[in-house]
C-alpha positions as CSV (number, residue, x, y, z in Angstrom):
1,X,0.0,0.0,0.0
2,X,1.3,3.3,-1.2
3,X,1.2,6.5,1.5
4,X,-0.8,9.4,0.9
5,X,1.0,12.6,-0.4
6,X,0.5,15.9,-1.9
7,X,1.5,15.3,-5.4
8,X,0.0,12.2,-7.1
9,X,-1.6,10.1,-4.1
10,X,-3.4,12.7,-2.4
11,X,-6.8,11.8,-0.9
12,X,-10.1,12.6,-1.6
13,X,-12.9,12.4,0.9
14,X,-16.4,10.7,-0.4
15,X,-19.7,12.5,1.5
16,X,-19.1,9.7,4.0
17,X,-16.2,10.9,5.1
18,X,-14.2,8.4,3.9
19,X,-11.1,9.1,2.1
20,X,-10.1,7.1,-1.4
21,X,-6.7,7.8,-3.7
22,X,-7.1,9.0,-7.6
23,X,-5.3,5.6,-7.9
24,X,-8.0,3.5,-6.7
25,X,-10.8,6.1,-8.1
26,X,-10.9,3.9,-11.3
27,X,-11.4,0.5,-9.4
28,X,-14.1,2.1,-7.2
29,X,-16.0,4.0,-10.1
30,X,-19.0,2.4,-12.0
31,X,-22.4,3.9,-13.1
32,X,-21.4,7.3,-12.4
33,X,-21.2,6.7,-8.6
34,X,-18.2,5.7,-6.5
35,X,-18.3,2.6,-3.6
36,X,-16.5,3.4,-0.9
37,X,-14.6,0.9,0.4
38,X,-14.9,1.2,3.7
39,X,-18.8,1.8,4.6
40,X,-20.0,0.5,1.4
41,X,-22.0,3.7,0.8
42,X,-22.5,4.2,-2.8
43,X,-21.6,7.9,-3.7
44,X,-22.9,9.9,-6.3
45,X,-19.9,11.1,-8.8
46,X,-19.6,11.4,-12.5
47,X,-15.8,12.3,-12.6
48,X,-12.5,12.7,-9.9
49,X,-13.0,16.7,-10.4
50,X,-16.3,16.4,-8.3
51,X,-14.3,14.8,-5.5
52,X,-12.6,17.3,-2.9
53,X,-9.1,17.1,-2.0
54,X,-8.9,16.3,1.6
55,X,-6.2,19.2,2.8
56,X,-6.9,18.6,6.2
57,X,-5.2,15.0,5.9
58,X,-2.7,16.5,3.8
59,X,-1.6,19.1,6.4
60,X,-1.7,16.3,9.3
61,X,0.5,14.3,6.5
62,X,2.9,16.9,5.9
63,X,3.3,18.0,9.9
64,X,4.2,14.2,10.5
65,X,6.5,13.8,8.1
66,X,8.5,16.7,8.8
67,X,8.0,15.8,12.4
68,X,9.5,12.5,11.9
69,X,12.4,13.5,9.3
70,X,13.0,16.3,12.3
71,X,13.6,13.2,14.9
72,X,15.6,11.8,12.1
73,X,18.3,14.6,11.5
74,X,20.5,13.8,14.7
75,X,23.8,15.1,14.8
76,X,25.9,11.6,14.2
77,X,29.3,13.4,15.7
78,X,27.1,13.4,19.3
79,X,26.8,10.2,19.5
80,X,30.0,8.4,20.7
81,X,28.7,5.6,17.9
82,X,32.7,4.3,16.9
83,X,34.0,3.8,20.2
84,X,31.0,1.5,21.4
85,X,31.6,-0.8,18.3
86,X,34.7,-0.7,19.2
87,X,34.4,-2.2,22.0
88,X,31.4,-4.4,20.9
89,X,34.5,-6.3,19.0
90,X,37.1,-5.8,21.2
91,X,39.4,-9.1,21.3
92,X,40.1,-10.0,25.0
């Protein structure tokens, strides 16, 4: 399963309130209505345009992401990383 991002694979939310991808808009589009996949609910919809992008989930997206790659970006020279595998394989 692919994440959700801003670009391409952004979601859109169905009158449910369920959100689907524009990738899996074609798989769930018949009749001019869309299934959702999770409730079942059958939503009117004769193209993706009718669809909103959900920006809400994209903000909460883009604030965790940054978040984590924040978390991510440690200083390496901090951490006294060589000498503990040094001595990890120390010979005795």
């Amino acid at each position: 399963m692919t994440s959700y991002n801003s670009n391409d694979h952004y979601p859109l939310v169905l009158s449910c309130g369920h959100n689907i991808c524009p990738l899996s808009y074609e798989k769930l589009f018949e009749n001019n209505s869309i299934k959702c996949p999770v409730c079942k609910g059958i939503h009117s919809c004769t193209r993706i345009e009718d669809l909103a992008k959900n920006f809400a989930l994209i903000d909460i997206l883009n604030i965790e992401n940054s978040q984590v790659e924040k978390y991510i970006a440690i200083d390496i020279s901090k951490l006294n990383i060589s000498s503990e595998i040094e001595k990890m394989f120390e010979i005795r």
